[in-house]
ROLOBA-267962 format. One line per 3 residues: for each residue y, x, z of N, C-alpha, C, O. Coordinates in Angstrom, 1 decimal. Layout:
! ROLOBA-267962
Y:X:Z:Y:X:Z:Y:X:Z:Y:X:Z | ...
***
This chain:
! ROLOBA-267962
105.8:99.6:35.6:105.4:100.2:36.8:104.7:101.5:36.6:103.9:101.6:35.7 | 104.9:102.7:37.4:104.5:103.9:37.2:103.5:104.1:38.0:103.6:103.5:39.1 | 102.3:105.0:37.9:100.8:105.4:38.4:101.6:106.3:39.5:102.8:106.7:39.2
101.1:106.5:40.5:100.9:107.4:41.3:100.6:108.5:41.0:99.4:108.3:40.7 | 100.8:110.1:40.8:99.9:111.0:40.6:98.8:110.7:41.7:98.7:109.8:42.6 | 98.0:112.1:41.3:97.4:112.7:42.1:97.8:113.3:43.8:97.6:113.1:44.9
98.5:114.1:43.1:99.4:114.5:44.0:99.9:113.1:45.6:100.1:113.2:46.8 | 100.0:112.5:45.0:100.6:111.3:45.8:100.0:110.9:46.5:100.1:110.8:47.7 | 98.7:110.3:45.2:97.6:109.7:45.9:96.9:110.4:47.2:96.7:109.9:48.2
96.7:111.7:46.8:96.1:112.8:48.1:96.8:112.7:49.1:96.5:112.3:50.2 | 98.1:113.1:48.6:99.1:112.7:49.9:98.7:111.5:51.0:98.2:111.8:52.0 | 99.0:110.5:50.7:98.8:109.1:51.0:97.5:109.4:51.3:97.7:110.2:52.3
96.5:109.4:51.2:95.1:109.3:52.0:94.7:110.2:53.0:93.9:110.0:53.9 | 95.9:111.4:52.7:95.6:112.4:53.9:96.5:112.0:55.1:96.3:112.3:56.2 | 97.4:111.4:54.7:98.1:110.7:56.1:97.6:109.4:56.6:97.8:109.0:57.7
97.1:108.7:55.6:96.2:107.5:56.0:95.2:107.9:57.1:95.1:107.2:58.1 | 94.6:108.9:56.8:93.9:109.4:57.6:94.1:110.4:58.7:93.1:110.4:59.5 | 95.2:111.1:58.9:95.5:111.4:60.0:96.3:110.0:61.2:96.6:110.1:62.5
96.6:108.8:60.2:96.8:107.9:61.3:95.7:107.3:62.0:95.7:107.1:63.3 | 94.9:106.9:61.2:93.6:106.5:61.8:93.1:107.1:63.0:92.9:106.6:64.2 | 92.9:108.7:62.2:92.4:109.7:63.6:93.3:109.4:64.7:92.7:108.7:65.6
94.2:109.6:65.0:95.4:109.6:66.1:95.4:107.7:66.9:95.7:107.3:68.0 | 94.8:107.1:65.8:94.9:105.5:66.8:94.0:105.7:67.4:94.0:105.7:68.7 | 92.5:105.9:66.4:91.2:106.7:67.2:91.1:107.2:68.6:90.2:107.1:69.4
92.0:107.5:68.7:91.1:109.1:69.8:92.9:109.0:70.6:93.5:110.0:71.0 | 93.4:107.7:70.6:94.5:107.4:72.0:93.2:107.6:73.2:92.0:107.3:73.3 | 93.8:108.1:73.8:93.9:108.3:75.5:92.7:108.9:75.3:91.8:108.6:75.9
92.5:110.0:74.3:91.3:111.3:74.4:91.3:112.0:75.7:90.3:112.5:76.4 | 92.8:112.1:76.0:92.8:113.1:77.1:92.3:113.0:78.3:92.0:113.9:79.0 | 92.1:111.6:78.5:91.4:111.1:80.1:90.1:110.5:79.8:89.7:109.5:80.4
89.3:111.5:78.7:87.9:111.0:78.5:87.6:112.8:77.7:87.5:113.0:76.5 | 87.5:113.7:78.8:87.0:114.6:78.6:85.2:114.8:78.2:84.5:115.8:77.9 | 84.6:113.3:78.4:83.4:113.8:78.2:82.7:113.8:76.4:81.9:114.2:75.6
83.8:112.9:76.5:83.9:112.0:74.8:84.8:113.7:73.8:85.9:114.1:73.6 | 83.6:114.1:73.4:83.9:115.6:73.0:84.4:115.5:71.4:85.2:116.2:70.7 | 83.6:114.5:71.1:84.2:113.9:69.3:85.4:113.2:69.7:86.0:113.3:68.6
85.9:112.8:70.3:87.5:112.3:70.4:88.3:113.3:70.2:89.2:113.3:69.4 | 87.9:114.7:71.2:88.9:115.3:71.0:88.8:116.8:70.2:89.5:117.8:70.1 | 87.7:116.3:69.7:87.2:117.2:68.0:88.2:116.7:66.6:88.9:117.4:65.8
88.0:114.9:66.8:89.2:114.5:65.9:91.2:115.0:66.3:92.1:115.6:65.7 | 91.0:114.3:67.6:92.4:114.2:67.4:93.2:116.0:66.8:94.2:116.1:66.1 | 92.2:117.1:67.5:92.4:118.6:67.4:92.2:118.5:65.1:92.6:119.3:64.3
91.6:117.5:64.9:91.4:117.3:63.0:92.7:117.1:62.8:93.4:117.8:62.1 | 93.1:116.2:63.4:94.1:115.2:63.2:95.4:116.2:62.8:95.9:116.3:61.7 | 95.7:116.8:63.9:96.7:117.8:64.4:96.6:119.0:63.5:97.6:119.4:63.1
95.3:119.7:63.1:95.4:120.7:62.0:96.0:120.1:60.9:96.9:120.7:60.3 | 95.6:119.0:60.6:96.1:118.5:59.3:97.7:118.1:59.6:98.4:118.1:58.6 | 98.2:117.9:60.5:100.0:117.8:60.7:100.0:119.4:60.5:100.5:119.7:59.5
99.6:120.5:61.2:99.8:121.4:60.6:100.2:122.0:59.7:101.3:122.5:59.6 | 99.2:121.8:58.8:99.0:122.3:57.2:99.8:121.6:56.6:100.3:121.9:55.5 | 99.9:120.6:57.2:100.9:119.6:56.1:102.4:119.9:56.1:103.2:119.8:55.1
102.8:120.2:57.4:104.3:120.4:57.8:104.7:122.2:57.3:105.9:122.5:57.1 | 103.2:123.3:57.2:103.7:124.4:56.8:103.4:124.4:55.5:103.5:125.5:54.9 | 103.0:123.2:54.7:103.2:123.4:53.2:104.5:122.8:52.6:104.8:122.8:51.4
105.1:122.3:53.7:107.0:121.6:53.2:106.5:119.8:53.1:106.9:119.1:52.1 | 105.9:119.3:53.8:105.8:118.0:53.5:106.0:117.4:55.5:105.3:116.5:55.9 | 106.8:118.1:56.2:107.7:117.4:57.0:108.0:116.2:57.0:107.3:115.3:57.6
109.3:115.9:56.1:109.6:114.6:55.9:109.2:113.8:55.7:109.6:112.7:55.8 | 107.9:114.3:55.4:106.4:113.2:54.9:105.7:112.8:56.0:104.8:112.0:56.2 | 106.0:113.3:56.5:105.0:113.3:57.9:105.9:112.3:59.1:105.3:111.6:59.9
107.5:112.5:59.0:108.5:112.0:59.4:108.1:110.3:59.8:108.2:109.4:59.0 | 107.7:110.1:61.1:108.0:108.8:61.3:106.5:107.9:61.5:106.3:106.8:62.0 | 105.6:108.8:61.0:104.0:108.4:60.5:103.1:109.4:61.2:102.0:109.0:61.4
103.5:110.3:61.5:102.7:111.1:62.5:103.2:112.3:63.1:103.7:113.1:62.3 | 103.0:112.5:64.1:103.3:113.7:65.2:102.3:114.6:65.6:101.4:114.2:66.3 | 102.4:115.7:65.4:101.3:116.6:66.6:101.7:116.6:67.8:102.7:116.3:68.4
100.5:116.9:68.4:100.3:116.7:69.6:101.2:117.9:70.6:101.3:119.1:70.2 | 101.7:117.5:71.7:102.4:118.8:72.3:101.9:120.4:72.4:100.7:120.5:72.5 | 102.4:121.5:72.5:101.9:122.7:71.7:101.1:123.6:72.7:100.4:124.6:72.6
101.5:122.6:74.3:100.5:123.3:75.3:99.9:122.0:75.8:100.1:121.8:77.0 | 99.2:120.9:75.2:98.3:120.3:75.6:96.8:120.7:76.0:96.1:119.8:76.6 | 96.2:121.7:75.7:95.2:122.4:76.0:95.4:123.4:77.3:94.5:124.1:77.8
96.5:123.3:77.6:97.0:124.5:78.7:95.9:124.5:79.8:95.7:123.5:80.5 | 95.1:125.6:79.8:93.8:125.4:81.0:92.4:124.8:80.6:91.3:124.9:81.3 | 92.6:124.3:79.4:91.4:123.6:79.1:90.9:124.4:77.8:89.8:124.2:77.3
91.7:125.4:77.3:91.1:125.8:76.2:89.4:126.4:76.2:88.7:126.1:75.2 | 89.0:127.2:77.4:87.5:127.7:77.2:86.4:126.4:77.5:85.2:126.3:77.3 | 87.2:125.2:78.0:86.0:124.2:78.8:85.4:123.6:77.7:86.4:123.8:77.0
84.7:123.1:77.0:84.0:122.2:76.0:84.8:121.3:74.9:84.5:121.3:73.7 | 85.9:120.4:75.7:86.1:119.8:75.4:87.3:120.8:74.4:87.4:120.8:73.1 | 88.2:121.6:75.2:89.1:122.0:74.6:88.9:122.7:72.9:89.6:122.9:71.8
87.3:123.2:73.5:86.6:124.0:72.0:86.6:122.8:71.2:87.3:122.9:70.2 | 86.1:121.7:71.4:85.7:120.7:70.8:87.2:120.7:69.5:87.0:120.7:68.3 | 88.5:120.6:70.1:90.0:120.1:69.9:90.2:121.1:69.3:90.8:120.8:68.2
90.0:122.7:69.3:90.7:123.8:68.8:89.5:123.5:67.5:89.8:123.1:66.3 | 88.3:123.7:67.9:87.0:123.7:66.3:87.9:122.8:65.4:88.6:123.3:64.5 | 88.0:121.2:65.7:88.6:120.4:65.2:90.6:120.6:64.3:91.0:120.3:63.2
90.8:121.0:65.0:91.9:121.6:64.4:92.0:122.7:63.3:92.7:122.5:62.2 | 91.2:123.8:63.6:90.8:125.2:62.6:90.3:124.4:61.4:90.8:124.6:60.3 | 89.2:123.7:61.6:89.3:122.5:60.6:90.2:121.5:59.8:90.4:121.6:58.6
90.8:120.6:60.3:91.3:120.0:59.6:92.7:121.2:58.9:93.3:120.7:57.9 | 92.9:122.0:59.3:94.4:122.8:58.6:93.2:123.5:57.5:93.6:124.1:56.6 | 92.2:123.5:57.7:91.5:124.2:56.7:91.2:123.8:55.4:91.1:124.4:54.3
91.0:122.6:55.9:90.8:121.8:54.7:91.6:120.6:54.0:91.2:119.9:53.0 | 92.9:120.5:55.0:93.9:119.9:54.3:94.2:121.0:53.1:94.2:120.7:51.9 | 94.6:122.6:53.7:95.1:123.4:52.7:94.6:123.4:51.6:95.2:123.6:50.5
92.6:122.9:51.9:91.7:123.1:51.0:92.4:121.5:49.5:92.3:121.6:48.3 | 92.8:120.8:50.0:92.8:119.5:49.2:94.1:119.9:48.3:94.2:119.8:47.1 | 95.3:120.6:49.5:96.7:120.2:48.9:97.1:122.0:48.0:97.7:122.3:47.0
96.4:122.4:48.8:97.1:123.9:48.2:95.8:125.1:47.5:95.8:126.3:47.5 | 95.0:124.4:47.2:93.4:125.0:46.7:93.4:126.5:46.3:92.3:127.0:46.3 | 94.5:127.2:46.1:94.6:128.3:45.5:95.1:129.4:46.7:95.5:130.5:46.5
95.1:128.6:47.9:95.8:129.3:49.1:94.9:130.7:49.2:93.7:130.5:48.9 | 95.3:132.1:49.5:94.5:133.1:49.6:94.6:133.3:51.4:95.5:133.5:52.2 | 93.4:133.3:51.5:93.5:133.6:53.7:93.2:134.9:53.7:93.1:135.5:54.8
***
């Protein structure tokens, strides 16, 4: 039986965890007051991000989705939407930070 890299292992924990967030923070959208809901799900979604512009698509295939690309449409300056965009800027930040460490911004 062969070890997992590293590589794998991060893999698998970073999608472990973007599923969690995403069961989490179901029906974020109709609980605008709940500003950490939609801090994660906007985590959630940077990290399908980063994940899908680093070539790991197929990986993502079947196990998680981003969220539609104008779901913020109108809500972006109100609290909640800051809450989702902060969240997002984040998680693509620091997925890159795990999977691609040498990334230059």
């Amino acid at each position: 039986m062969q070890n997992p890299s590293s590589a794998e292992v991060r893999l698998e924990r970073l999608l472990a965890l973007i599923e969690r967030l995403q069961a989490e923070t179901e029906g974020f959208f109709e609980q605008p007051e709940q500003e950490q809901l939609w801090y994660n799900r906007g985590y959630a979604n940077g990290m399908i991000g980063a994940m899908d512009a680093l070539g790991y698509a197929a990986l993502l295939s079947g196990r998680a989705q981003a969220d539609a690309p104008d779901l913020l449409a109108g809500c972006e300056l109100l609290s909640w939407g800051r809450a989702y965009l902060h969240g997002q800027e984040v998680g693509e930040r620091e997925t890159y930070e795990v999977l691609s460490p040498k990334r230059a911004d």
